[in-house]
N, C-alpha and C positions, 0 to 999 in steps of 0.2 A: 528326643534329640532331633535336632531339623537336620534336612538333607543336606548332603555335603555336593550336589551338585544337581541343581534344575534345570530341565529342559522342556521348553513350551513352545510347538510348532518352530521347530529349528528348519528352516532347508536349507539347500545346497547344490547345487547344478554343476556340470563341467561341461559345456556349447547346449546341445540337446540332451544329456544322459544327468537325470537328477535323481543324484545320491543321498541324496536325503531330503525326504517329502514331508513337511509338516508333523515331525518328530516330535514327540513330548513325552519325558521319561525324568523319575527322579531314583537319584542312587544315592543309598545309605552309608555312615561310615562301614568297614567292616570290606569281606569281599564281596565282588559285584563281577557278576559273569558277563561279557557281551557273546552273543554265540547268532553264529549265521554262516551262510555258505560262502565262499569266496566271492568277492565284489558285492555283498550282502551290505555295504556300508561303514563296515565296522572301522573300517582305518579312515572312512573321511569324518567320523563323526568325533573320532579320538583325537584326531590331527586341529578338529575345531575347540575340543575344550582345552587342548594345549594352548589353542592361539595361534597355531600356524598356519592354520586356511580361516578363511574371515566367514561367516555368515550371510545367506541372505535375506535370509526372516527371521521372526522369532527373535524372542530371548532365551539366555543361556546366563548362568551365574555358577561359578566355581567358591563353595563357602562364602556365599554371600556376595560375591565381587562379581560384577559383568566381565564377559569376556573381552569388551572394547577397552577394559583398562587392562591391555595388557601386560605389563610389565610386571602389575599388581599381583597379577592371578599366575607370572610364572614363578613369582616365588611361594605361591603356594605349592605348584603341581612339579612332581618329576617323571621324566618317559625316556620310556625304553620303548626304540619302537623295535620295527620285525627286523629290520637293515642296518641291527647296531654295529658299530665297528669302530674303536677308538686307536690314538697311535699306536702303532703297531712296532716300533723300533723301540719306544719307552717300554721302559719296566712297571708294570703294575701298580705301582707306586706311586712312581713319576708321575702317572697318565691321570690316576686321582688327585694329585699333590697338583697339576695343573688344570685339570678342570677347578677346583677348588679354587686356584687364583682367578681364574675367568669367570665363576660364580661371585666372586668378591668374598671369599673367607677370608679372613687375616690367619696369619701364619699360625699361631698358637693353636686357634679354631681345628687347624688342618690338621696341626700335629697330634691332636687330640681324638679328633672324629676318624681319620682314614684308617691307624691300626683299628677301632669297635668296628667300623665297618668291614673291614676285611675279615676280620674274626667271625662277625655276622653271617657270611656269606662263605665262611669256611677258604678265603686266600690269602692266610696269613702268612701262611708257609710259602705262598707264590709268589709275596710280594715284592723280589729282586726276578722273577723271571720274565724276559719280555712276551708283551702281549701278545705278538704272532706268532709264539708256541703255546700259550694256552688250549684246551681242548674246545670245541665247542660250546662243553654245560660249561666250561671255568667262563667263558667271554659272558657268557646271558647275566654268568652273579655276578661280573663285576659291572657292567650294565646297571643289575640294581642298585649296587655299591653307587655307583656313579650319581644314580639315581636319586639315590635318599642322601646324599653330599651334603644338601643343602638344609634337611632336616621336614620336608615338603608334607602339607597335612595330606594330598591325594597323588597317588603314585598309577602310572598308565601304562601297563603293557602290551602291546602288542604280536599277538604269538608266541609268545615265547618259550614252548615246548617243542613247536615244528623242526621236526631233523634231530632230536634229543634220541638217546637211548633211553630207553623204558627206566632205568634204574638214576638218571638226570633226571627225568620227569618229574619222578616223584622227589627226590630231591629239591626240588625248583619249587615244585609245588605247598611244601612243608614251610619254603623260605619267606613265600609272599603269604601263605599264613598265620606263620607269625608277624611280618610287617603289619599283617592287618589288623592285629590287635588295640592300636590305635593309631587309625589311619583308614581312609579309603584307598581301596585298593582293586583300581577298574581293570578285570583281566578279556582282552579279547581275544578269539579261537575261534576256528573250527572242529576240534578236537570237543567233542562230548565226554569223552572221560576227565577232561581236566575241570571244567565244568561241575561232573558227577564228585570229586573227591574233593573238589576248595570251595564252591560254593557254596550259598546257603538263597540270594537274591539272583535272580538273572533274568536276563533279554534278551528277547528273539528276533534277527531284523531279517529282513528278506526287499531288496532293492529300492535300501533306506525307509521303508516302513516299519511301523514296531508292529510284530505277530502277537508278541507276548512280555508282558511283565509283571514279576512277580517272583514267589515263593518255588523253589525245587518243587517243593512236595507239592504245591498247589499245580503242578505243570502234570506231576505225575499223577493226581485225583483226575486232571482231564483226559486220561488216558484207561482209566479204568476199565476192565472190559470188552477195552478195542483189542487185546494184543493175544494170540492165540498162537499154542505149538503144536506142530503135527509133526508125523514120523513118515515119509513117504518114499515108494522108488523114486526111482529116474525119469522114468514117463510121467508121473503124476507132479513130478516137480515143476516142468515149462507150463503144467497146466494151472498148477498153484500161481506161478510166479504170472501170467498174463489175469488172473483173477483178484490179486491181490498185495497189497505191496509188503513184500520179504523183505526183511531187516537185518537178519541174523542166518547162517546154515552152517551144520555139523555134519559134514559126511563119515558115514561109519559102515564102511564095506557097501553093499549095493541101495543102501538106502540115505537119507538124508532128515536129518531132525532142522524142522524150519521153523524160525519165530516172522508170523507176520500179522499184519492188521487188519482187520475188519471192524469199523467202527457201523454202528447201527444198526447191525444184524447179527444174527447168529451163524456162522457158515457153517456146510454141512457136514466138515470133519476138523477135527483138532481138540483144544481141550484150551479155557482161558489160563493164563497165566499171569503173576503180579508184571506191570512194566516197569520197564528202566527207562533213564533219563533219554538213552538214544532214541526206546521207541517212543516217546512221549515228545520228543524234537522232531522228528519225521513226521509225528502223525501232525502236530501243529502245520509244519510246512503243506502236508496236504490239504487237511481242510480251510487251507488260507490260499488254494487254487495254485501252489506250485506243486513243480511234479518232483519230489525229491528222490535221490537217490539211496541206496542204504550204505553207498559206499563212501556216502562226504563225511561220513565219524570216524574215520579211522579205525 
């Protein structure tokens, strides 16, 4: 199956600060993780395959179609970005039954698709309530609702976990897994567990360069190793944490259980341990000369 969206030395500048350098990355149907630190790229480089910032280099094709035909390529793709907010005085309904006219559905089309969609996304039952009482996690699924209106082969989210409660999250995250099942499905975060539980492909950008792409599990073979826990006081702690970089800490009464990295050596206390995606995203960020912190995964 050929890629559902190519990207060959893409950039992208705002005066002096370029957000995207010579980018080149291919995403498969299925879900596709984007994951980097905030201003890491991720929203200028989504906002280009949508069509709504132009390029300056490079090419770029969404399902075979150039980005410069845009019109082409918006009706393949639907986005939700991070600042969704639709009418707010319309009822649920209404705000689908209108965007639908504005996508150019014909009426039938509409009558047809907005209750599957609501169903989809679990707001059937909301569908006469207006949208500025919806919760939070309700506005993100009608977003995808919104989203998939059009019936779109690649769908673009933009955080859309941020500010969820733990039990939306995973909610959220269950819903654009099944969208993915036929469909690309580009999800971007900072959020490494959303990453660790939908994806299976993903990218690492860091001040629009690609760190990394490819396979979860290939992320985590390069991590092998590196990732070590130790059980230590209070004193030995600020000593750990200026030697090495701490990912993870358990306090339990005066001591503290730490996971941290050491890649290329053995250090003189602790014990290795298999890694997780968190630590295998930090550790990329380090030996790619940024200084990460262990606190951008949430």
């Amino acid at each position: 199956m050929s890629d559902a969206i190519v990207i060959e030395t893409v950039s992208k500048s705002f005066g002096r600060k370029k957000a995207l350098q010579g980018l080149s990355l291919r995403i498969p149907q299925g879900m596709f993780g984007l994951l980097g630190r905030n201003g890491a790229g991720k929203t200028t480089l989504m906002r280009t395959i949508a069509t709504l910032l132009a390029k300056e280099e490079g090419t770029l094709t969404v399902c075979g179609v150039p980005v410069e035909r845009a019109r082409e390529v918006r009706k393949l793709i639907g986005y939700l970005p991070q600042d969704f907010n639709m009418y707010p005085s319309m009822s649920v309904y209404d705000a689908m039954d209108y965007l639908g006219v504005l996508s150019g559905l014909d009426g039938l089309t509409r009558r047809l698709r907005i209750p599957l969609l609501l169903e989809q996304v679990n707001l059937a039952n909301q569908r006469r309530t207006k949208v500025h009482a919806l919760s939070g996690g309700m506005k993100r699924r009608l977003g995808i609702a919104q989203a998939l209106l059009h019936d779109p082969k690649v769908l673009i989210v933009d955080e859309p976990t941020a500010g969820l409660d733990p039990e939306e999250r995973v909610r959220f995250r269950n819903l654009l897994s099944e969208v993915a099942q036929d469909k690309t499905v580009l999800l971007s975060t900072h959020i490494v567990g959303d990453i660790e539980a939908a994806c299976q492909n993903i990218a690492i950008l860091d001040q629009g360069q690609l760190l990394y792409g490819g396979t979860v599990s290939g992320l985590l073979e390069r991590a092998q190793g590196a990732v070590y826990s130790a059980t230590v006081g209070q004193g030995e702690l600020e000593v750990l944490k200026d030697r090495y970089l701490v990912t993870g800490m358990l306090a339990q009464g005066v001591e503290c259980i730490v996971r941290f990295l050491s890649p290329g050596h053995t250090p003189e206390f602790g014990e290795p341990i298999a890694p997780c995606v968190e630590d295998a995203y930090l550790l990329c960020l380090h030996q790619s000369g940024v200084k990460p912190r262990a606190d951008f995964a949430e």
